[in-house]
C-alpha positions as CSV (number, residue, x, y, z in Angstrom):
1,X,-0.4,-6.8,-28.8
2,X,1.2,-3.8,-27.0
3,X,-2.2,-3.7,-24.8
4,X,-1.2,-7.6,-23.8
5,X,2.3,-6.9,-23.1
6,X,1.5,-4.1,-21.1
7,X,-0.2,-6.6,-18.8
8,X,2.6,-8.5,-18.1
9,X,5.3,-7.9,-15.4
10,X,8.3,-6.9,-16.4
11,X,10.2,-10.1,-15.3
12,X,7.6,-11.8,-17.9
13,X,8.2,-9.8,-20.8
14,X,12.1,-10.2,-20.1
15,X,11.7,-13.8,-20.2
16,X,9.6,-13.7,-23.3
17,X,12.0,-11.6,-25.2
18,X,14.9,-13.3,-24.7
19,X,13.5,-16.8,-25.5
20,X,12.3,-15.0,-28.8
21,X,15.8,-14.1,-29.6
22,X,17.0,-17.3,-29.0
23,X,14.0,-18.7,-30.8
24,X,14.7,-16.6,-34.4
25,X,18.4,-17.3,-33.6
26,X,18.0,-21.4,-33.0
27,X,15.5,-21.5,-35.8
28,X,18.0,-20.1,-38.5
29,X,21.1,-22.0,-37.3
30,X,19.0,-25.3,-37.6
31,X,17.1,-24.2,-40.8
32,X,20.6,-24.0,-42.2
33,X,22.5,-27.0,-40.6
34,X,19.4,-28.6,-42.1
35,X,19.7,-27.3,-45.9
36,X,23.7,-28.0,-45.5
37,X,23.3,-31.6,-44.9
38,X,20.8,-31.8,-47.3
39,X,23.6,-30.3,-49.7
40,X,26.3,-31.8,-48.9
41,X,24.5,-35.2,-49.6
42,X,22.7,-34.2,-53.0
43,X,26.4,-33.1,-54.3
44,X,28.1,-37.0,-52.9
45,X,25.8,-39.0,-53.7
46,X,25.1,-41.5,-56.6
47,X,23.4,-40.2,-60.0
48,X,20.6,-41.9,-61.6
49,X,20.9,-43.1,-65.1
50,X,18.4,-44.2,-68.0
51,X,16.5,-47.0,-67.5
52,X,16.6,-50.9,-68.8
53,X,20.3,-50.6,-68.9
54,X,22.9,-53.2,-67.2
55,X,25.2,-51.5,-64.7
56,X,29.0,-50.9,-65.7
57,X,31.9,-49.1,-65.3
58,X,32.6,-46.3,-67.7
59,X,36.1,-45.1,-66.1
60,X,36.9,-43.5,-69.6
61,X,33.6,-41.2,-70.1
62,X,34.4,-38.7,-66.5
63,X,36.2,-40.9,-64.1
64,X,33.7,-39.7,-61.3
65,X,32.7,-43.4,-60.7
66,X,30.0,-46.0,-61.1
67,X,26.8,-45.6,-63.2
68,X,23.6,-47.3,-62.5
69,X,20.6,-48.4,-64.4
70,X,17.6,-50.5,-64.1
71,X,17.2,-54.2,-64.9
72,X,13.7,-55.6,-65.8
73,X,14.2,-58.0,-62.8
74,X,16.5,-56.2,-60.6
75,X,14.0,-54.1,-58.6
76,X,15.2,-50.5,-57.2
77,X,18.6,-49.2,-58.4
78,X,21.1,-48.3,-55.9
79,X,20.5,-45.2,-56.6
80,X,16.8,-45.2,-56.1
81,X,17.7,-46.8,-52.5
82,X,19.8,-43.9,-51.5
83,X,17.4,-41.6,-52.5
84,X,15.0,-43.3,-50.1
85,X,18.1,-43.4,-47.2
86,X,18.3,-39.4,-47.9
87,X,14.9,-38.7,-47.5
88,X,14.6,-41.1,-44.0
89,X,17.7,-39.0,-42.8
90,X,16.3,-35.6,-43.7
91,X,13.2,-36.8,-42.1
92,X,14.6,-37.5,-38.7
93,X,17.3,-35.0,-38.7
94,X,14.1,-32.3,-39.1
95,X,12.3,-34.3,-36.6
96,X,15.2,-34.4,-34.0
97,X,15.6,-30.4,-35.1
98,X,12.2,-29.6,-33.9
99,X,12.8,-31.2,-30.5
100,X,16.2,-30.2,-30.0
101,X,14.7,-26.3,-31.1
102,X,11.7,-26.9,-28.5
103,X,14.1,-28.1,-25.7
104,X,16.3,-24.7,-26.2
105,X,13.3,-22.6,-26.4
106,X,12.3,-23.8,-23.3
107,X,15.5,-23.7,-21.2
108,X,15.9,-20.5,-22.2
109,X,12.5,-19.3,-21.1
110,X,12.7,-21.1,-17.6
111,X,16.4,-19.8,-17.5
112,X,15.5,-16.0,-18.4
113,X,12.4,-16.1,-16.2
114,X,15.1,-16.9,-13.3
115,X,17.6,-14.8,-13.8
116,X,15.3,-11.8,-14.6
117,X,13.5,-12.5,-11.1
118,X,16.5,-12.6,-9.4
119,X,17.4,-9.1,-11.4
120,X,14.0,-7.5,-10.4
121,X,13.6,-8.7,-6.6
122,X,15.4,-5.8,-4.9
123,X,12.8,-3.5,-7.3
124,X,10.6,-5.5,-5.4
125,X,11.8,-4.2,-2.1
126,X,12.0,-0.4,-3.2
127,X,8.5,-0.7,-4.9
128,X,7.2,-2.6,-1.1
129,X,8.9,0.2,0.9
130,X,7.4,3.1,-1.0
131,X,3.4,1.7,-0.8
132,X,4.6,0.8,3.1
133,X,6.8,3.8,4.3
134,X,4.1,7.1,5.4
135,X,4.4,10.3,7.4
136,X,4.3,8.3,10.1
137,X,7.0,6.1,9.3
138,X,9.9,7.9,7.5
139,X,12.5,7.0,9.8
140,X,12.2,3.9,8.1
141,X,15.1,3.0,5.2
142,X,15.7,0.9,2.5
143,X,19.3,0.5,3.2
144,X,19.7,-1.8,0.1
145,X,23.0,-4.2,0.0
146,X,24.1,-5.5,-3.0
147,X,26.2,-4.7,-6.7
148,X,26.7,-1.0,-7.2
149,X,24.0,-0.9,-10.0
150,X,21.0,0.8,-10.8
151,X,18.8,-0.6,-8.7
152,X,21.3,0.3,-5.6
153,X,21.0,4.0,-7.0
154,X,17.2,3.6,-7.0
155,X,17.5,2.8,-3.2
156,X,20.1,5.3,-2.4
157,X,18.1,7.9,-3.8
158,X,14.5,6.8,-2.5
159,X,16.1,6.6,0.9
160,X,17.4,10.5,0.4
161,X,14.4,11.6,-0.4
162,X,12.8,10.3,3.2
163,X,15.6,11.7,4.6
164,X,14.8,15.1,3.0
165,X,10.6,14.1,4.4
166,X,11.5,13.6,7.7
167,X,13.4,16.6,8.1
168,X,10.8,18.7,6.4
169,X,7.9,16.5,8.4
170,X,10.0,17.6,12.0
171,X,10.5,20.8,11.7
172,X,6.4,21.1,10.8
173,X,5.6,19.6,14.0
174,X,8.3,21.4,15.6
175,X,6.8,24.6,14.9
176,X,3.0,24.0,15.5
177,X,3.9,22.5,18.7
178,X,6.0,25.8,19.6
179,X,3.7,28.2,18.0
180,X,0.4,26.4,19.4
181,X,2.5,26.5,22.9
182,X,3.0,30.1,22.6
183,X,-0.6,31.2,22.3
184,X,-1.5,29.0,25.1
185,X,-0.1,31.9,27.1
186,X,-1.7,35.3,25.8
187,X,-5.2,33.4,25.4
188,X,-4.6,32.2,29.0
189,X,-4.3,35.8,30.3
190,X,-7.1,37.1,27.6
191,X,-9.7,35.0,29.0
192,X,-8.4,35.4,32.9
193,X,-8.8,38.9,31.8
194,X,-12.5,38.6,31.0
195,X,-13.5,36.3,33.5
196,X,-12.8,38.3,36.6
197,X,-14.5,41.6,35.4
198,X,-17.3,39.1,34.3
199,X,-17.6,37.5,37.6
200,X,-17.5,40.6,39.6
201,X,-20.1,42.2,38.2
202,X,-17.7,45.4,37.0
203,X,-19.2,45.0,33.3
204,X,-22.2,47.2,32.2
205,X,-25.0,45.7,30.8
206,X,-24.7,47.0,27.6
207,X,-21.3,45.3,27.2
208,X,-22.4,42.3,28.2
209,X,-23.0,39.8,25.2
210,X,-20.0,41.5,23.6
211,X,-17.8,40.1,26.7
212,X,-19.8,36.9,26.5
213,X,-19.0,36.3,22.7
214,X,-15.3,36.9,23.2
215,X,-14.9,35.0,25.9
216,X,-16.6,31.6,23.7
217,X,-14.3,33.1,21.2
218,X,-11.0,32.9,23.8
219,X,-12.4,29.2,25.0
220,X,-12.8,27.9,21.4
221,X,-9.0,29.6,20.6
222,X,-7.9,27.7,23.3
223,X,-9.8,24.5,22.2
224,X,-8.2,24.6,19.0
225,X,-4.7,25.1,20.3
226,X,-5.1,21.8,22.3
227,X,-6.2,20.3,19.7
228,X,-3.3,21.3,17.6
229,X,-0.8,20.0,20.7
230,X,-2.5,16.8,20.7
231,X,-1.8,16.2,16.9
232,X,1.6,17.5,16.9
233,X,2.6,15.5,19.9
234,X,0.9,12.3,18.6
235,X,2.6,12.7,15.2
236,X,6.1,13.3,16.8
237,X,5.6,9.4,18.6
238,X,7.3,11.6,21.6
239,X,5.0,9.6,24.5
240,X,5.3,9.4,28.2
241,X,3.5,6.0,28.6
242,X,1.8,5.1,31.9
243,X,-1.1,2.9,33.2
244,X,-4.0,4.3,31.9
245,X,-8.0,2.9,32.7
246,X,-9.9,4.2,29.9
247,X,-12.7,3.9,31.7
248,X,-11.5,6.3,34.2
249,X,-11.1,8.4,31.6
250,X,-14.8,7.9,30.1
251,X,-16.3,9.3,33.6
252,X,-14.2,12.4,33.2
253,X,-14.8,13.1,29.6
254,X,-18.9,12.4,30.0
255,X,-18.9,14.6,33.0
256,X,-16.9,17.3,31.0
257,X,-19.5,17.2,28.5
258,X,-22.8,16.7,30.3
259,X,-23.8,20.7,30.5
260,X,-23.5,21.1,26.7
261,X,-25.4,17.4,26.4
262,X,-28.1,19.1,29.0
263,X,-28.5,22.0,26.9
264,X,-28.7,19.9,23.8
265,X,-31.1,17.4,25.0
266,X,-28.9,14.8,24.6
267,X,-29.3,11.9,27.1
268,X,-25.8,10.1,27.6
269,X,-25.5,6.2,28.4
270,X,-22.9,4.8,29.9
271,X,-21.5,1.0,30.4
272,X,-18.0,1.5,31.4
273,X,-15.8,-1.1,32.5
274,X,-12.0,-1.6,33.5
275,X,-10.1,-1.1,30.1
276,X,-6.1,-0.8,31.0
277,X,-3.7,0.2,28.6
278,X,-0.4,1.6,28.7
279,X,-0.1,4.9,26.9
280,X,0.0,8.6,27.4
281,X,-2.4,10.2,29.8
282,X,-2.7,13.5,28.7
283,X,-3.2,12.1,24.6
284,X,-5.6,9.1,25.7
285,X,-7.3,12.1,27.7
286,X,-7.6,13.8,24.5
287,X,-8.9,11.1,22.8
288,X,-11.9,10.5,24.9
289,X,-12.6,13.8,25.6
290,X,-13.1,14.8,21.4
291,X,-15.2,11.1,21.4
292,X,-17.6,11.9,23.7
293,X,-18.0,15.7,23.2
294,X,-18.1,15.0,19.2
295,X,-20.7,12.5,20.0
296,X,-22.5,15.3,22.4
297,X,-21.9,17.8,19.7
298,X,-22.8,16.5,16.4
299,X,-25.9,15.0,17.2
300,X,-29.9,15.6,17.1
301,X,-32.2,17.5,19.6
302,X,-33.8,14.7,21.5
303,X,-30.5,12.5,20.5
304,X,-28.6,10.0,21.9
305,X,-24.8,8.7,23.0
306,X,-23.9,5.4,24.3
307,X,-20.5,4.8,25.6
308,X,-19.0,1.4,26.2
309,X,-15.6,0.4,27.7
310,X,-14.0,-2.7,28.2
311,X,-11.5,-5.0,28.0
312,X,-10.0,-6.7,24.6
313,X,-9.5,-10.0,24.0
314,X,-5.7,-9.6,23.6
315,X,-5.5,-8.2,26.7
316,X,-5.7,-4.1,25.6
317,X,-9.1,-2.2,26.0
318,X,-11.8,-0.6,23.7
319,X,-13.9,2.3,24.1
320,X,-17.3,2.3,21.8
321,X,-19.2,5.1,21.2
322,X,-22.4,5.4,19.3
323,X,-24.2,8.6,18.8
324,X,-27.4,9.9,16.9
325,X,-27.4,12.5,14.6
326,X,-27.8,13.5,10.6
327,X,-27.4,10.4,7.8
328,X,-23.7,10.7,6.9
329,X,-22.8,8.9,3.4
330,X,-20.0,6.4,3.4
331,X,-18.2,8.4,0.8
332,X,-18.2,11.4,3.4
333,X,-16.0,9.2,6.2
334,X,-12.4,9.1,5.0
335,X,-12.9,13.4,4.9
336,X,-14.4,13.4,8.4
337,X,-11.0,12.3,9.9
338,X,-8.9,15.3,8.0
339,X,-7.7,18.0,10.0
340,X,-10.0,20.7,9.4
341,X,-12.5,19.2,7.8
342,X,-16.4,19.2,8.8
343,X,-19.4,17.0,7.5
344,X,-21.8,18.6,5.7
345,X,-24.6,20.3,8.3
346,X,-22.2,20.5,10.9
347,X,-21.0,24.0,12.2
348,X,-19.4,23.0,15.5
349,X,-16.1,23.1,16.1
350,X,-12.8,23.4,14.4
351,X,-12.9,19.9,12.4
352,X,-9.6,18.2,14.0
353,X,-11.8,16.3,17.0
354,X,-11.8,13.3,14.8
355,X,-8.4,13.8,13.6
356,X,-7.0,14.2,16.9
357,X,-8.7,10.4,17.8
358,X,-7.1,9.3,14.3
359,X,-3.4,10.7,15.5
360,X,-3.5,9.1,19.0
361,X,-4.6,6.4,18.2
362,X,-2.0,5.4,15.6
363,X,0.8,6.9,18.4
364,X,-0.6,3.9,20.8
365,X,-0.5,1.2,17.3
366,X,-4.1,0.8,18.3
367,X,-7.1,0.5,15.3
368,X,-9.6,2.4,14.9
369,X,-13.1,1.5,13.4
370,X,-15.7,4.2,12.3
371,X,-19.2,3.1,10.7
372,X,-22.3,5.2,9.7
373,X,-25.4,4.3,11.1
374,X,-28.0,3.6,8.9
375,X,-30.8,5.9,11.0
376,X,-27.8,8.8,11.5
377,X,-24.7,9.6,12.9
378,X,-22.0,7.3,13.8
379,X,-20.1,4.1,15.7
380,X,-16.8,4.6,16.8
381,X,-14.6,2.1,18.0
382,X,-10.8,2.7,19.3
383,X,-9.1,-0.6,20.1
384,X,-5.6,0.2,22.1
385,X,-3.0,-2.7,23.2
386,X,-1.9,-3.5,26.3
387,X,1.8,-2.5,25.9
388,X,2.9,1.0,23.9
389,X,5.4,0.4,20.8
390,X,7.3,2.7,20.0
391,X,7.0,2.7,16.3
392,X,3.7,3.9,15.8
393,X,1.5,3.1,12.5
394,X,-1.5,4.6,10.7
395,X,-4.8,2.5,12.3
396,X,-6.7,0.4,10.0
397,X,-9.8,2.6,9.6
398,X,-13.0,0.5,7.8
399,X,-15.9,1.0,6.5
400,X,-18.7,-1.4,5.4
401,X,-18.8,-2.2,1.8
């Protein structure tokens, strides 16, 4: 029984319980207006006396009144008659009972039902605002209106809470975005500082590969630190939109990445057509820069990339890129697109390239699709709208079932 109930929505199990306690409640008040008639008309009604005699008046015996019998030819005795009008009676009064009873029942479900959905539809709210409201929406409030009751204080305090979020979520962001700003600088001067001496030939031989490895090391630094920019400035929803051709910026982002492709053996397609949008250069940059370099990166020897922009439907553009590489379970994709987090196999990188494409693309209310391939690696389509909102919202990611 409790395992039933549990079941049940609250506003159902209000309903139920109050038509059970008006149930129980009707079904003793008729149950004794019911065995009260019944009474009162056993204790006023006529007696029954012996049989074969002739009916009289015996105002000397008691004085309560007349005194029937039974004549050989008379048929039923008053008496008998009345007990035969009290039985019809109690019969329809029950009957009447029993519909009057189900009637009640009934009202009071419909009526508790009604009144308990009315109660519960601002829980509703609260309950559709907390599965709704993310980081990437906390500005968002309940602002509930209504009595001063405990649903209000519900609100009141769900709505602090996000207040309390936002503030802690903005002064995150605040300080990677400073503190990935200010390493820009010293990594900037740190690799200036080993290039010249590198390119003037001033380095001994011996030092060398130690100068070569911290100058990948300064690069990668530095690749990280944009990459931490890009997330913190596409988390903010801070944008400077402007025209944007993403296939423009598929011709810089293949060309960007065609020595490391060359070295890797990687032959890179290309089918790029117009694909405006209106969004932030520098972020959308970003964007296809980590989707064709991941696609570079995490690949095969002897692999493949195909890139494909174009216009949408609704007037927006797409990029599409599809890439060889190792067989990646569909369990493994929701990680794949957490800051920091790598596939198994691969060793490349920091792990935020496909976070950054995740964060800009929700900051441009675009969607973004990522499938595994069946023979290895992956498909990854970014669908941005023509016109930037400025609400931004976490992209629908699927996967196949």
């Amino acid at each position: 029984m409790t395992g039933l109930l549990g079941r049940l929505t609250i506003r159902t199990q209000l309903a139920l319980l109050n038509a059970a306690v008006l149930a129980v409640g009707g079904s003793v008040l008729l149950a004794y207006v019911w065995a009260s008639v019944r009474d009162i008309i056993e204790h006023n009604g006529p007696t029954v006396a012996p049989s074969n005699t002739v009916p009289s008046v015996d105002a000397a015996s008691d004085g309560t009144g007349y005194h029937y019998g039974i004549d050989s030819d008379a048929g039923l005795t008053h008496a008998q008659r009345f007990a035969a009008f009290e039985q019809e009676v109690m019969d329809e009064l029950m009957k009447r009972c029993l519909i009057l009873f189900a009637l009640v029942c009934l009202s009071s479900l419909l009526a508790s039902w009604w009144m308990a959905r009315g109660g519960l539809s601002r829980i509703s709210r609260v309950t559709a605002a907390a599965r709704d409201i993310g980081d990437r929406n906390l500005d968002a409030r309940l602002a509930l209106i209504g009595p001063n009751d405990e649903v209000k204080e519900l609100a009141d305090t769900f709505d602090a809470m996000l207040d309390r979020l936002e503030r802690s979520f903005a002064d995150q962001r605040r300080f990677t975005a400073h503190a990935s700003h200010e390493l820009r600088t010293p990594l900037t001067l740190q690799r200036t500082a080993l290039e010249i001496p590198l390119s003037q030939g001033r380095i001994p031989s011996d030092l060398l590969p130690d100068i070569s490895r911290a100058l990948a090391a300064t690069e990668r630094s530095e690749r990280l630190i944009a990459a931490l920019l890009a997330l913190a400035k596409g988390e903010s929803g801070v944008l400077l939109p402007v025209a944007t051709d993403l296939a423009d910026e598929a011709r810089r982002a293949i060309t960007n990445a065609l020595v490391e492709a060359r070295e890797a053996e990687v032959s890179v397609d290309a089918q790029l057509q117009t694909a405006r949008v209106w969004g932030d250069s520098s972020l959308l940059s970003q964007l296809m820069g980590n989707l064709v370099t991941n696609a570079v990166r995490h690949n095969r020897r002897h692999g493949s990339v195909r890139i494909e922009t174009g216009p949408t439907d609704e007037g927006g553009g797409f990029v599409d890129v599809v890439n060889s590489g190792p067989v990646i379970q569909e369990s493994d994709l929701p990680m794949l697109f957490e800051p920091f987090q790598r596939g198994s196999g691969r060793r490349k990188g920091a792990g935020l390239g496909l976070s950054v494409i995740r964060t800009v693309t929700a900051a441009h209310r675009g969607t973004l699709e990522a499938r595994a391939n069946p023979t290895g690696g992956l498909r990854i389509r970014v669908e941005l709208p023509p016109q930037h909102l400025p609400a931004p919202e976490t992209p629908s990611q699927e996967t196949p079932n």
